[in-house]
PDB file with SEQRES, HELIX, SHEET and CRYST1 records, atoms N, CA, C and O in Angstrom:
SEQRES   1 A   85  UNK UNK UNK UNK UNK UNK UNK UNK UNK UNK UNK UNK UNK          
SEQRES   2 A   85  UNK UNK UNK UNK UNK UNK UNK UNK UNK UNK UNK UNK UNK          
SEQRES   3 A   85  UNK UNK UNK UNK UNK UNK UNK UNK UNK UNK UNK UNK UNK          
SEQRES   4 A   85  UNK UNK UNK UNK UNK UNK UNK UNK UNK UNK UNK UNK UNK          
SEQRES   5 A   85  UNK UNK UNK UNK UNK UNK UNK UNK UNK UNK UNK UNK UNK          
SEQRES   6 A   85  UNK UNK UNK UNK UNK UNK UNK UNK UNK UNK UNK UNK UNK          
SEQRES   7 A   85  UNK UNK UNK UNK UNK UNK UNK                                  
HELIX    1 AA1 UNK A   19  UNK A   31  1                                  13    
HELIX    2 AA2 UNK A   34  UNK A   53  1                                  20    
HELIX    3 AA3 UNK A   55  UNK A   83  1                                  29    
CRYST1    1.000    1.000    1.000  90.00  90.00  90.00 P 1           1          
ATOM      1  N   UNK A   1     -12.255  -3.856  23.058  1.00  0.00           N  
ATOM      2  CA  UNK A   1     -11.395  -4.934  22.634  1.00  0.00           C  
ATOM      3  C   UNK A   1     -10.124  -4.864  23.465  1.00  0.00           C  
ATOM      4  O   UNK A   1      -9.475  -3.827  23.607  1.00  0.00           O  
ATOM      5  N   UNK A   2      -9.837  -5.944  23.960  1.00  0.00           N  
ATOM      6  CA  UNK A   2      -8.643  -6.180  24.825  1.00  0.00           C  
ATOM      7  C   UNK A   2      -7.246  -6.357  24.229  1.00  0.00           C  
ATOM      8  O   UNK A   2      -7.172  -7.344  23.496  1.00  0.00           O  
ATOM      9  N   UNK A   3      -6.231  -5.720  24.346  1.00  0.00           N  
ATOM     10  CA  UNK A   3      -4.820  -6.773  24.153  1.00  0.00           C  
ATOM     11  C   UNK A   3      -4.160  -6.872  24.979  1.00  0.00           C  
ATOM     12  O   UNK A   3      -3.898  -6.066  25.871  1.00  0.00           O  
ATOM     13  N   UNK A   4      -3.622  -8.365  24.710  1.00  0.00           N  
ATOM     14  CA  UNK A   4      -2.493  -8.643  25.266  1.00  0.00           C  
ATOM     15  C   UNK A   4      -0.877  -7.992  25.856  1.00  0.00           C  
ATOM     16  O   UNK A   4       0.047  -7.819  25.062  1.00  0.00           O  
ATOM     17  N   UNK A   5      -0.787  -7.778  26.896  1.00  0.00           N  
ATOM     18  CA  UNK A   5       0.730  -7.054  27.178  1.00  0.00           C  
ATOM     19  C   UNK A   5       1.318  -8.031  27.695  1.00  0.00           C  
ATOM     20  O   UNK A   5       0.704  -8.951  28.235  1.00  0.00           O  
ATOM     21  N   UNK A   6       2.127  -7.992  27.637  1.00  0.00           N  
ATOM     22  CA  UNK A   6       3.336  -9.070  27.670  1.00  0.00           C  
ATOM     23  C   UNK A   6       3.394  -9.024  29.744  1.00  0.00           C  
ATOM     24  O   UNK A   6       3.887  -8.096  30.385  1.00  0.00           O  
ATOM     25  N   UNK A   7       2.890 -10.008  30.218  1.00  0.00           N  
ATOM     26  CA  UNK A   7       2.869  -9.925  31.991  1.00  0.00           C  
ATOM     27  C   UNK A   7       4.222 -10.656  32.646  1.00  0.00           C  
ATOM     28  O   UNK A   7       4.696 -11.711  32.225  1.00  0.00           O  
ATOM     29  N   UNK A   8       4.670  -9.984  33.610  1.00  0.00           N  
ATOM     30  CA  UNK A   8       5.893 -10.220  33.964  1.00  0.00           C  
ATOM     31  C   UNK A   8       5.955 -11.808  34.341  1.00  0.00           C  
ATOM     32  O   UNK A   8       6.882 -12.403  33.791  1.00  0.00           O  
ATOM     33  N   UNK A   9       5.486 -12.244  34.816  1.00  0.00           N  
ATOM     34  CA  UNK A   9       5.322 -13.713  35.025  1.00  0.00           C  
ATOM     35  C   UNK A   9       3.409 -14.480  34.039  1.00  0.00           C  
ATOM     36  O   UNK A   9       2.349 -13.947  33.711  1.00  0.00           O  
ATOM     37  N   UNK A  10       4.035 -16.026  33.952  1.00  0.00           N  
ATOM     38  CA  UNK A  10       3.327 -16.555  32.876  1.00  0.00           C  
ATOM     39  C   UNK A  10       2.100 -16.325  34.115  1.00  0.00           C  
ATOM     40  O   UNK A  10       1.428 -15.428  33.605  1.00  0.00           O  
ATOM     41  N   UNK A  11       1.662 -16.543  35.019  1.00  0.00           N  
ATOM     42  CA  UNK A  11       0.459 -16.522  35.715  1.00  0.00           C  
ATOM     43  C   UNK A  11      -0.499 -15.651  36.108  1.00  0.00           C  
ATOM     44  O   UNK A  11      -1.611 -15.876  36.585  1.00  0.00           O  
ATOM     45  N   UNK A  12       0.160 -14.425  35.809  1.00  0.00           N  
ATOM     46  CA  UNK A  12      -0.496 -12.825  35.751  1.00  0.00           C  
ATOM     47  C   UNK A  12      -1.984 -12.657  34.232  1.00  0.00           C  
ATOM     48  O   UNK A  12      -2.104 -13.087  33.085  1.00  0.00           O  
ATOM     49  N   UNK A  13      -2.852 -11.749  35.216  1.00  0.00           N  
ATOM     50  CA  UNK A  13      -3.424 -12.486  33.471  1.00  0.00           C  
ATOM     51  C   UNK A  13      -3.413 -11.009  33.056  1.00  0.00           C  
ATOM     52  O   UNK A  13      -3.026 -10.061  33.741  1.00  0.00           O  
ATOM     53  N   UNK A  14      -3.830 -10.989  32.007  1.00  0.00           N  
ATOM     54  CA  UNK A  14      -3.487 -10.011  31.005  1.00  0.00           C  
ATOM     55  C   UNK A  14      -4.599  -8.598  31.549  1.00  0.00           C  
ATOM     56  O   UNK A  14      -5.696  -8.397  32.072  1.00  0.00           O  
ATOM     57  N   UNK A  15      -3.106  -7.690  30.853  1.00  0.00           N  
ATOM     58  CA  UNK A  15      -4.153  -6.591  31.072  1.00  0.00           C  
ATOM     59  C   UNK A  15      -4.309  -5.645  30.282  1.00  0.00           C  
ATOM     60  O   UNK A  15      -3.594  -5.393  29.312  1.00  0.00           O  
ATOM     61  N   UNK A  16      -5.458  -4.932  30.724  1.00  0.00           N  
ATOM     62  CA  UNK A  16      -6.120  -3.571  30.122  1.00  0.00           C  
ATOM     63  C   UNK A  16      -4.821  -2.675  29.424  1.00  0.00           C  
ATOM     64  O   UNK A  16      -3.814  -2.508  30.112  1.00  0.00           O  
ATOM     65  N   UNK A  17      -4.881  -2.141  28.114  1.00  0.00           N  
ATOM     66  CA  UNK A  17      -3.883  -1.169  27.992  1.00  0.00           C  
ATOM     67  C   UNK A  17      -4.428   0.256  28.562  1.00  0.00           C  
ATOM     68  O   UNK A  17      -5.572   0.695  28.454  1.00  0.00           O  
ATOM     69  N   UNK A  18      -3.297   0.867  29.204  1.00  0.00           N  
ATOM     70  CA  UNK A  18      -3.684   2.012  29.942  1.00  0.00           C  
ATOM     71  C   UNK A  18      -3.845   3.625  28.536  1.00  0.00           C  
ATOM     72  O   UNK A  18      -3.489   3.706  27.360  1.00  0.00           O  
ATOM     73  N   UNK A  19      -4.399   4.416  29.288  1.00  0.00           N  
ATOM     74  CA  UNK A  19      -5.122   5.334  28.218  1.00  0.00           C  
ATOM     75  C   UNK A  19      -3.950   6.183  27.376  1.00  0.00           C  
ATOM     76  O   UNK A  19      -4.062   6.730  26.279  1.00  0.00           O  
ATOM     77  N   UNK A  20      -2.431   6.083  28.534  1.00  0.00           N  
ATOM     78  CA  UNK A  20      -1.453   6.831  27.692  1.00  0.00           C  
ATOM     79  C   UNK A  20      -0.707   5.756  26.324  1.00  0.00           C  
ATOM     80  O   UNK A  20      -0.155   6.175  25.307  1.00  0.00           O  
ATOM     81  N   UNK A  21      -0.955   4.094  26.786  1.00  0.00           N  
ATOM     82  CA  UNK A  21      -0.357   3.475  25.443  1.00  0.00           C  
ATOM     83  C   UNK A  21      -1.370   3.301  24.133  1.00  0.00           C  
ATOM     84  O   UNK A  21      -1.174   2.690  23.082  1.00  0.00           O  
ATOM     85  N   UNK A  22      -2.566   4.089  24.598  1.00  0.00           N  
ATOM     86  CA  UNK A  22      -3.596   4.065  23.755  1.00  0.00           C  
ATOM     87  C   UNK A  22      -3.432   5.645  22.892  1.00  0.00           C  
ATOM     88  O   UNK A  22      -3.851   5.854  21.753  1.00  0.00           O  
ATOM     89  N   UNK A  23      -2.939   6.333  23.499  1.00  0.00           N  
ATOM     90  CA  UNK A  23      -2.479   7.541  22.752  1.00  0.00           C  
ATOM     91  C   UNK A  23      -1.516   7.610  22.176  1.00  0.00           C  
ATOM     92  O   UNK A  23      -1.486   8.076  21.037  1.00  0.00           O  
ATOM     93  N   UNK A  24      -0.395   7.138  22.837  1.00  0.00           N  
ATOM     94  CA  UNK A  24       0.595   6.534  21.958  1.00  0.00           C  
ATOM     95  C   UNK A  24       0.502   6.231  20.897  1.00  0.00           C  
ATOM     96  O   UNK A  24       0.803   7.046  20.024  1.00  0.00           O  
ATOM     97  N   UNK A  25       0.044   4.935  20.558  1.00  0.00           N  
ATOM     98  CA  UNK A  25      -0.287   4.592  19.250  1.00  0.00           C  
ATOM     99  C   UNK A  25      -1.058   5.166  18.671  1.00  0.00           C  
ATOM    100  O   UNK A  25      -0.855   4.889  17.489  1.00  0.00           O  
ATOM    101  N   UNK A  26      -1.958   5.908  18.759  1.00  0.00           N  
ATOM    102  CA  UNK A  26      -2.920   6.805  17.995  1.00  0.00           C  
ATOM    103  C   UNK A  26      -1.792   7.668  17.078  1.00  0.00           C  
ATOM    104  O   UNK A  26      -1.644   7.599  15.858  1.00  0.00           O  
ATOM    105  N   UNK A  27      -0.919   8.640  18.198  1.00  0.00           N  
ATOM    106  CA  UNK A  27       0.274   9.374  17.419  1.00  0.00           C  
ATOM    107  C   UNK A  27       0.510   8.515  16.401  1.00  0.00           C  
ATOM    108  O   UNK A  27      -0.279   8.674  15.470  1.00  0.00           O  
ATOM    109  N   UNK A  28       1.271   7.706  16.251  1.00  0.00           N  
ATOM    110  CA  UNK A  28       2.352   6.886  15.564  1.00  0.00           C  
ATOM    111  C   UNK A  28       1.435   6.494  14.329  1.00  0.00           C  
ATOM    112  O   UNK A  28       1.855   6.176  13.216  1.00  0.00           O  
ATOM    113  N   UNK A  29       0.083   6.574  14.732  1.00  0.00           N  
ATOM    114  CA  UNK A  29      -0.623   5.756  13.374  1.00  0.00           C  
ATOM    115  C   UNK A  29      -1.064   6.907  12.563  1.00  0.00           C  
ATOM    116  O   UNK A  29      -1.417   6.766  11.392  1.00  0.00           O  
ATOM    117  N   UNK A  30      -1.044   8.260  13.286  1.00  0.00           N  
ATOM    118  CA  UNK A  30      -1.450   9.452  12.840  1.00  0.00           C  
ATOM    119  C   UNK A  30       0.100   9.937  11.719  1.00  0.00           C  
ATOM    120  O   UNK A  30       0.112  10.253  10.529  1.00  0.00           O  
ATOM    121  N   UNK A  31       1.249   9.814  12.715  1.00  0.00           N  
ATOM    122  CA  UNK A  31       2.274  10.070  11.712  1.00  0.00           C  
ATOM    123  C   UNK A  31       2.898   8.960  10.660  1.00  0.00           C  
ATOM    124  O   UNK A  31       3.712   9.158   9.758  1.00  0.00           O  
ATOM    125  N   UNK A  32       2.359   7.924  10.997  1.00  0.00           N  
ATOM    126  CA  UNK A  32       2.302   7.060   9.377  1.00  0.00           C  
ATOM    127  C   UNK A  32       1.536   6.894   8.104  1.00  0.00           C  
ATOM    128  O   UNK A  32       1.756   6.222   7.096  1.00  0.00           O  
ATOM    129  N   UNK A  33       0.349   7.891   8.524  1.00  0.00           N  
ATOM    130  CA  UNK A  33      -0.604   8.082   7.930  1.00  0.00           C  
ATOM    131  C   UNK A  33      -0.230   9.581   7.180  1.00  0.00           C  
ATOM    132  O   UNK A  33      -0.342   9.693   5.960  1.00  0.00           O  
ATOM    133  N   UNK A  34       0.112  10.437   7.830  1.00  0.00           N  
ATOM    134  CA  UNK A  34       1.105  11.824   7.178  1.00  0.00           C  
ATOM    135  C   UNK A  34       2.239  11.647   6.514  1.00  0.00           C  
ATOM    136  O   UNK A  34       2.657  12.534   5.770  1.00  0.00           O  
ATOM    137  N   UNK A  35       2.954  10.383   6.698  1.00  0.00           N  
ATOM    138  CA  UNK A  35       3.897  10.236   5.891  1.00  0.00           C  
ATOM    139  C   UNK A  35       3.805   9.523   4.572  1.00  0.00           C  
ATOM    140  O   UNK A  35       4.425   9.660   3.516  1.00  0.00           O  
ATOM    141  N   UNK A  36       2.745   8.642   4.996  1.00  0.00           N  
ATOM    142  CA  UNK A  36       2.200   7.898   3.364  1.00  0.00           C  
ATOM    143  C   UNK A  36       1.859   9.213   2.584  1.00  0.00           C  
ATOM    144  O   UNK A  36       2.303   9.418   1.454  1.00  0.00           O  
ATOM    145  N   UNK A  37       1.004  10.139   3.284  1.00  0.00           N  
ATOM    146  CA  UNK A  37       0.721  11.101   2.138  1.00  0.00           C  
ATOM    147  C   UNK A  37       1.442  11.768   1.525  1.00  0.00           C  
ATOM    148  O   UNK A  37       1.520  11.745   0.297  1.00  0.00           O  
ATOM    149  N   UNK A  38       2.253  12.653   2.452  1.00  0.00           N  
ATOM    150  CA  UNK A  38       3.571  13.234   1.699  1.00  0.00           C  
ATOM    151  C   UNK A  38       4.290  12.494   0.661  1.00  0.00           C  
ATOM    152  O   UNK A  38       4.459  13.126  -0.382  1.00  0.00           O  
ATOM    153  N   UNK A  39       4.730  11.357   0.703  1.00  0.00           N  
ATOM    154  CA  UNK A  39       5.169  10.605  -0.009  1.00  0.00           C  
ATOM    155  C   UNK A  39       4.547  10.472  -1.076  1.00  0.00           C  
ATOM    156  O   UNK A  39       5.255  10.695  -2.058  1.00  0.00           O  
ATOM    157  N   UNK A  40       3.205  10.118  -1.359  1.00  0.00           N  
ATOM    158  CA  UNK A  40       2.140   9.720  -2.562  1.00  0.00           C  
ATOM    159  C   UNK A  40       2.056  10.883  -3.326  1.00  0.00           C  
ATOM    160  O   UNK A  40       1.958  10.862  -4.553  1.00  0.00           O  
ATOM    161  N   UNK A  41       2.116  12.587  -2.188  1.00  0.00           N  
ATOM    162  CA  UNK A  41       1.975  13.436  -3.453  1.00  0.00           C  
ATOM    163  C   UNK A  41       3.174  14.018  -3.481  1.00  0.00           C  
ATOM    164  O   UNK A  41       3.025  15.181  -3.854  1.00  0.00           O  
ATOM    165  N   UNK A  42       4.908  13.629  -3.149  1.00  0.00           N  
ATOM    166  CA  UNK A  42       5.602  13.757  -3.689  1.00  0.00           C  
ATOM    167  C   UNK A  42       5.958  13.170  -5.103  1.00  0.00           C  
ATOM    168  O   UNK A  42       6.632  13.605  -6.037  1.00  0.00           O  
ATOM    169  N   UNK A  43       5.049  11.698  -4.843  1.00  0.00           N  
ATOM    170  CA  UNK A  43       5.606  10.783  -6.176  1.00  0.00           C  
ATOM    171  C   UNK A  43       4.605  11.604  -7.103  1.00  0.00           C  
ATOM    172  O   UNK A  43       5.011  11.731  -8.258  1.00  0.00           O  
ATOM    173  N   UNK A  44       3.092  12.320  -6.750  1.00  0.00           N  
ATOM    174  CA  UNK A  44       2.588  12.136  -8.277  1.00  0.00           C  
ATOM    175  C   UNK A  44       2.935  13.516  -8.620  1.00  0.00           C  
ATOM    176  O   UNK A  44       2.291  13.612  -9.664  1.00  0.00           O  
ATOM    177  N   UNK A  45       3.768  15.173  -8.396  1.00  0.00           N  
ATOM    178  CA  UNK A  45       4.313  16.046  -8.263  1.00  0.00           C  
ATOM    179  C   UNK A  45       5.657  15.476  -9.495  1.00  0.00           C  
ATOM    180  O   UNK A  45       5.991  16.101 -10.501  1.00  0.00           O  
ATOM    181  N   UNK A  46       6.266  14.053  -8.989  1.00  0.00           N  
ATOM    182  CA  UNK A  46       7.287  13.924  -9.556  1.00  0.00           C  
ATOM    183  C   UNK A  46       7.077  13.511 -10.656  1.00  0.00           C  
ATOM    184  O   UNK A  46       7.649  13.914 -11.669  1.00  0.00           O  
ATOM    185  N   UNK A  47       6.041  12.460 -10.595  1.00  0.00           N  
ATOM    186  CA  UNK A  47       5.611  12.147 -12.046  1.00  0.00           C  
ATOM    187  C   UNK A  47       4.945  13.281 -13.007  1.00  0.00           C  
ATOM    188  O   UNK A  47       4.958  13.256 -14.237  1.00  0.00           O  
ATOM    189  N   UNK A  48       4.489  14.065 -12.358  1.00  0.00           N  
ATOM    190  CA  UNK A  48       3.593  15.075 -13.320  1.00  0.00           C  
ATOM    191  C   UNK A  48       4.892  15.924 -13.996  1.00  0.00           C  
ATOM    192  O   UNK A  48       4.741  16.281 -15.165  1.00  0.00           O  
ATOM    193  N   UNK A  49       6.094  16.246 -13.353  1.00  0.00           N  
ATOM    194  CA  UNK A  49       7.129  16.796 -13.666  1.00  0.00           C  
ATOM    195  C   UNK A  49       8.001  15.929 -14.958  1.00  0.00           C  
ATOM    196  O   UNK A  49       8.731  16.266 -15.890  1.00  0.00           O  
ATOM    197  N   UNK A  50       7.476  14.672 -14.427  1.00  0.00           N  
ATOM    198  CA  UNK A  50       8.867  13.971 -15.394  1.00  0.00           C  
ATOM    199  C   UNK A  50       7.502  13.754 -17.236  1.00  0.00           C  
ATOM    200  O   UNK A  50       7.745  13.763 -18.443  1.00  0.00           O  
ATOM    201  N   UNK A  51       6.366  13.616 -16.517  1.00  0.00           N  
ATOM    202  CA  UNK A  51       5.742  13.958 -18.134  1.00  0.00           C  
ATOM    203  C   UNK A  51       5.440  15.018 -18.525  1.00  0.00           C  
ATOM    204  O   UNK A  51       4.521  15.078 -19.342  1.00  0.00           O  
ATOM    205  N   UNK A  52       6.005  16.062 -18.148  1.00  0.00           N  
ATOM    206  CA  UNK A  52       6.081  17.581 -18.833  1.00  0.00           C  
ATOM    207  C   UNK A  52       7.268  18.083 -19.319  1.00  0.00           C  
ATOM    208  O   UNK A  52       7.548  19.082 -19.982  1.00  0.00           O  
ATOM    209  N   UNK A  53       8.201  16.761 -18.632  1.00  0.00           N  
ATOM    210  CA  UNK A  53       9.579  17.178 -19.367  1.00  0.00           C  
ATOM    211  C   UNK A  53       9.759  16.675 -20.611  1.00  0.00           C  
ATOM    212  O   UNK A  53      10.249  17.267 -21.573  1.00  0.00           O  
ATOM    213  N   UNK A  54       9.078  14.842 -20.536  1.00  0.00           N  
ATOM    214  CA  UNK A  54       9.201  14.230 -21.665  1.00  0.00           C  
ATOM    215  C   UNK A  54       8.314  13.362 -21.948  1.00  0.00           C  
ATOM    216  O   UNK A  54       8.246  12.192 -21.571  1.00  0.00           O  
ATOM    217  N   UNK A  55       7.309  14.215 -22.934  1.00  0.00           N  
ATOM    218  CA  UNK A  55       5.797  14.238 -23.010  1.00  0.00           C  
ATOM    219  C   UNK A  55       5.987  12.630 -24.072  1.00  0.00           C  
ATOM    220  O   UNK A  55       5.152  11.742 -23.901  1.00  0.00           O  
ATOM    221  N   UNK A  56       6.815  12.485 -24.822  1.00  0.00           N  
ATOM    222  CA  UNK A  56       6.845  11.595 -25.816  1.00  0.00           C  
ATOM    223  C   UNK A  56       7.482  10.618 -25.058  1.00  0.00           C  
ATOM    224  O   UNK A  56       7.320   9.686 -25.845  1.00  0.00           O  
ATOM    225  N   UNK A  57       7.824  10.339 -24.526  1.00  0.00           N  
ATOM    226  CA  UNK A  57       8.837   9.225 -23.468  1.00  0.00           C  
ATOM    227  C   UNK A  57       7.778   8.205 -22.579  1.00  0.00           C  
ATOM    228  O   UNK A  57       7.614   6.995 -22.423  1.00  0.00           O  
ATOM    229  N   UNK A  58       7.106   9.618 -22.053  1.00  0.00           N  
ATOM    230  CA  UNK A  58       5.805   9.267 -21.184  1.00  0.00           C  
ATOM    231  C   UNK A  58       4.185   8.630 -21.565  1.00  0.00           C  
ATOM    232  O   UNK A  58       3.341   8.119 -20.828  1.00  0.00           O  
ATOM    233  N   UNK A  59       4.186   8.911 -23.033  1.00  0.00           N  
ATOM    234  CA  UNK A  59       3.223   7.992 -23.904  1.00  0.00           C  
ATOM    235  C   UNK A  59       3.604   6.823 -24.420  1.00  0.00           C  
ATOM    236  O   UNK A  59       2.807   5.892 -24.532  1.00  0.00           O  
ATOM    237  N   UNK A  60       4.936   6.738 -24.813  1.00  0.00           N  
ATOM    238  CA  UNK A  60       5.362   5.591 -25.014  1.00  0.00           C  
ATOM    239  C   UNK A  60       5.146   4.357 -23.958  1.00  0.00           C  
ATOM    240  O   UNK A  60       4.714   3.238 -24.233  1.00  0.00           O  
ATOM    241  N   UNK A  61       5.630   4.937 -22.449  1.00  0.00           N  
ATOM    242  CA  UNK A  61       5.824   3.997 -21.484  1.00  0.00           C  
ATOM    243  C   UNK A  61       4.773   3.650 -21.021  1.00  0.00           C  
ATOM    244  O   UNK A  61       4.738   2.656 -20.296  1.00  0.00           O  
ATOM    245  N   UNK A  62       3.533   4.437 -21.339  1.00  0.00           N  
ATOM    246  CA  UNK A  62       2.159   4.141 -21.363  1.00  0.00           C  
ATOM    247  C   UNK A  62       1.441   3.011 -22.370  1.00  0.00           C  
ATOM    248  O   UNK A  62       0.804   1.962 -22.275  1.00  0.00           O  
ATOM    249  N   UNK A  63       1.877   3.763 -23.224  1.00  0.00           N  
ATOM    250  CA  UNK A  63       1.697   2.159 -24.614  1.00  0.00           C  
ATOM    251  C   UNK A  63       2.001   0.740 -23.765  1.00  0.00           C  
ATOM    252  O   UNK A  63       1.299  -0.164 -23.311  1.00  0.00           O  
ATOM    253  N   UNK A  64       3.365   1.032 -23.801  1.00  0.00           N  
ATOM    254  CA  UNK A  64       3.848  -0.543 -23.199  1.00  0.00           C  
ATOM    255  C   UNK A  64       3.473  -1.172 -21.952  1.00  0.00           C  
ATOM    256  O   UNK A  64       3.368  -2.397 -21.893  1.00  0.00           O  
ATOM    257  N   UNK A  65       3.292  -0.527 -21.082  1.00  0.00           N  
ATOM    258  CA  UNK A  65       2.570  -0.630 -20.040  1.00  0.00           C  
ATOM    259  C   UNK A  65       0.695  -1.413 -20.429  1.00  0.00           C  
ATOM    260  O   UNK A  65       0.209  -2.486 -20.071  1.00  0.00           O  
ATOM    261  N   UNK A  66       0.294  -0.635 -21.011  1.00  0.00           N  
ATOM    262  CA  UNK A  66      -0.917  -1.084 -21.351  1.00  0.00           C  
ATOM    263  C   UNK A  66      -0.867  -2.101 -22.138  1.00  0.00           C  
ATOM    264  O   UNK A  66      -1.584  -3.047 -21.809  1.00  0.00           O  
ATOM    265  N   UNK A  67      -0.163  -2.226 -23.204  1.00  0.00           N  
ATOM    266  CA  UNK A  67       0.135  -3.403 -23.716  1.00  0.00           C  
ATOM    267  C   UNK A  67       0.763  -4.954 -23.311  1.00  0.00           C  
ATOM    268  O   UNK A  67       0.522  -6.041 -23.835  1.00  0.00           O  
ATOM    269  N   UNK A  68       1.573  -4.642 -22.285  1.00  0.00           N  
ATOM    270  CA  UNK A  68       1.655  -6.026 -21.529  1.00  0.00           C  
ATOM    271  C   UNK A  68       0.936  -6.513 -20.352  1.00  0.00           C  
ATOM    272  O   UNK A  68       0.925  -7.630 -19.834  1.00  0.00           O  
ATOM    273  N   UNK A  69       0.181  -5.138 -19.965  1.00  0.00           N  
ATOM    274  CA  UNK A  69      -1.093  -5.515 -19.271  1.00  0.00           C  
ATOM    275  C   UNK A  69      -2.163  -6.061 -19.914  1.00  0.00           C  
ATOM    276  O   UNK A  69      -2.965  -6.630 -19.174  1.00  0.00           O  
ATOM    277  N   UNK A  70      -2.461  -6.047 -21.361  1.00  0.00           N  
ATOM    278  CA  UNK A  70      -3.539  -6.554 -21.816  1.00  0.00           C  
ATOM    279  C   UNK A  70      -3.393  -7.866 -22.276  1.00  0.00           C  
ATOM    280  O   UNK A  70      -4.333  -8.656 -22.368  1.00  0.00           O  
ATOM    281  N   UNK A  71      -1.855  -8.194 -22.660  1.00  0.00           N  
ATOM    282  CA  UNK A  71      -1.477  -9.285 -22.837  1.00  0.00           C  
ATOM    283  C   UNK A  71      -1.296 -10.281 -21.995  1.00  0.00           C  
ATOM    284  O   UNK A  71      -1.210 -11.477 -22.274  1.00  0.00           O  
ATOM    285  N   UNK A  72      -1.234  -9.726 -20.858  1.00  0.00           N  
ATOM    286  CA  UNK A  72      -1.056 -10.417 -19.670  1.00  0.00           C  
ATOM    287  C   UNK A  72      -2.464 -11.098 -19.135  1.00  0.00           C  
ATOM    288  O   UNK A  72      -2.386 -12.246 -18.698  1.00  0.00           O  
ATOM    289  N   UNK A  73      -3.759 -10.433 -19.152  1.00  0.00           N  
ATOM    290  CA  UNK A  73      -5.022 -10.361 -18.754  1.00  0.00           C  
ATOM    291  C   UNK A  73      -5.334 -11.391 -19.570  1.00  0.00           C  
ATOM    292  O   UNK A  73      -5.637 -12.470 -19.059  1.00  0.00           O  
ATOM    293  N   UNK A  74      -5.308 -11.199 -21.300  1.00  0.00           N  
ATOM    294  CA  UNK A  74      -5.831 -11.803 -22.278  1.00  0.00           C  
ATOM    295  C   UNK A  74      -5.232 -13.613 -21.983  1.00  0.00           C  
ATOM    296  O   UNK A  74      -5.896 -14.646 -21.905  1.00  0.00           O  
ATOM    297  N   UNK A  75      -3.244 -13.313 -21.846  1.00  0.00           N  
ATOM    298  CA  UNK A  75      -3.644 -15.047 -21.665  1.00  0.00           C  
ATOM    299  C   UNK A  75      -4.302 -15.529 -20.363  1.00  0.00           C  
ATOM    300  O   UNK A  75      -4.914 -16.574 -20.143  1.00  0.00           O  
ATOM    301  N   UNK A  76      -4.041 -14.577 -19.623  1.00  0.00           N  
ATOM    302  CA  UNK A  76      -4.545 -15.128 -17.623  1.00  0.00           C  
ATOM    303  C   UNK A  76      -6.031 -15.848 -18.526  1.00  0.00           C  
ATOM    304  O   UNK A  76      -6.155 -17.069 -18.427  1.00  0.00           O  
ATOM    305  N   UNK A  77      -7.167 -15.025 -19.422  1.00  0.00           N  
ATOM    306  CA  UNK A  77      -8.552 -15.528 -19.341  1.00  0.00           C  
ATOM    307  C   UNK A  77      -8.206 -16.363 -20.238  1.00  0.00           C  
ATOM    308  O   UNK A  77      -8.655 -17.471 -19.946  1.00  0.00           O  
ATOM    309  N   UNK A  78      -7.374 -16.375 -21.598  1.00  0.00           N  
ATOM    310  CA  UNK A  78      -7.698 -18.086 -22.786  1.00  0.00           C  
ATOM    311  C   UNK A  78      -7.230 -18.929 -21.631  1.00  0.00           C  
ATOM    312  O   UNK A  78      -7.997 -19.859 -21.383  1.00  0.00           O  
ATOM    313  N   UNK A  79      -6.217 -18.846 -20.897  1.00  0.00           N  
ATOM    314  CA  UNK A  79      -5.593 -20.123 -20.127  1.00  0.00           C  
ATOM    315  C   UNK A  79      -6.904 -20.666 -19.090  1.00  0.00           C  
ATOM    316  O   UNK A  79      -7.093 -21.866 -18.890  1.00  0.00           O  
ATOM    317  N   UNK A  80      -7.407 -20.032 -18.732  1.00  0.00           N  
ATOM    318  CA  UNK A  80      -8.641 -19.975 -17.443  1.00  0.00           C  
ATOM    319  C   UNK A  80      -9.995 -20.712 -18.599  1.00  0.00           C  
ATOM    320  O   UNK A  80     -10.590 -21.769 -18.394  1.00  0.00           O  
ATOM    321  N   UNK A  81     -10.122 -20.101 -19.369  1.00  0.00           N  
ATOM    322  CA  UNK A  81     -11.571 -20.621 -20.535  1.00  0.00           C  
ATOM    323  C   UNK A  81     -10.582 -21.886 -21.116  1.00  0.00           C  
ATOM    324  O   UNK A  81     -11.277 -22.475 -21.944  1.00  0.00           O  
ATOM    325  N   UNK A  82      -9.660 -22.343 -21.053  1.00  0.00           N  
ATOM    326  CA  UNK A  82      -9.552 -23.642 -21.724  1.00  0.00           C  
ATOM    327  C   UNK A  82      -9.592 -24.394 -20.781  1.00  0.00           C  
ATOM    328  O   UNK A  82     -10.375 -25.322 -20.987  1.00  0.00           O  
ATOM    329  N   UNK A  83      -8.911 -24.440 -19.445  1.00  0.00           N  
ATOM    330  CA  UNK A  83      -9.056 -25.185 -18.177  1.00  0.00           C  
ATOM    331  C   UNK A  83     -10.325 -25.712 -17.872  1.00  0.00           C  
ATOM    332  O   UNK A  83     -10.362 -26.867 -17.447  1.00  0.00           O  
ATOM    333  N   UNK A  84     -11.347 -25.095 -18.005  1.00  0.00           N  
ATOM    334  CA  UNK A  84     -12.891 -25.415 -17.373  1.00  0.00           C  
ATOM    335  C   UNK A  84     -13.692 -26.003 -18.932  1.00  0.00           C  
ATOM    336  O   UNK A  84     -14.917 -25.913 -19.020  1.00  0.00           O  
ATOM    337  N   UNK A  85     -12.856 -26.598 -20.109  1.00  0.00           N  
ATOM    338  CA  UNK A  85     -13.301 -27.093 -20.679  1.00  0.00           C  
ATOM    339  C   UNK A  85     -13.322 -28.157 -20.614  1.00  0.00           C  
ATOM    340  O   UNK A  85     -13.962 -28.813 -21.436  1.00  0.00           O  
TER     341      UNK A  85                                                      
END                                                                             
C-alpha cells in the first residue's frame, strides 16, 4: 500500500515511503500503544485502591450507575417499540 508524501512541486508524482519513515512510525505506534497501557493499568490499580478504601461509596456508585443505565436503555427501547407502531 502506497502513501502519499507531500512532493516538492504539484507535478512530481508521489512516492514510495522509504524503509527509515516506515520505522519511524512503527516506533511511535509502538510507544502509543505502551502508553495506553500504562495508563489503563494505572487507572484500574487506582480504582481497585479507591474501592478498598471506600467499599460502601463504591457500591453505591455502582447502584446508580446501573440504574440510569437501565433507565436509559429501557426508554431508548419503549421510545423505539412505539415508533414502528
Amino acid at each position: 500500500m502506497a502513501t502519499v508524501n507531500h512532493a516538492e512541486r504539484a507535478t512530481e508524482p508521489c512516492r514510495w515511503p522509504t524503509m527509515e519513515a516506515v520505522e519511524e512510525n512503527v516506533r511511535q505506534a509502538r510507544r502509543v500503544v505502551n502508553t495506553a497501557r500504562h495508563a489503563a493499568e494505572d487507572a484500574v490499580t487506582e480504582a481497585a485502591l479507591k474501592v478498598r478504601r471506600h467499599p460502601l461509596q463504591a457500591v453505591g456508585a455502582a447502584v446508580v450507575v446501573g440504574a440510569v443505565t437501565g433507565a436509559l436503555i429501557g426508554l431508548g427501547a419503549g421510545w423505539f417499540a412505539r415508533r414502528r407502531r
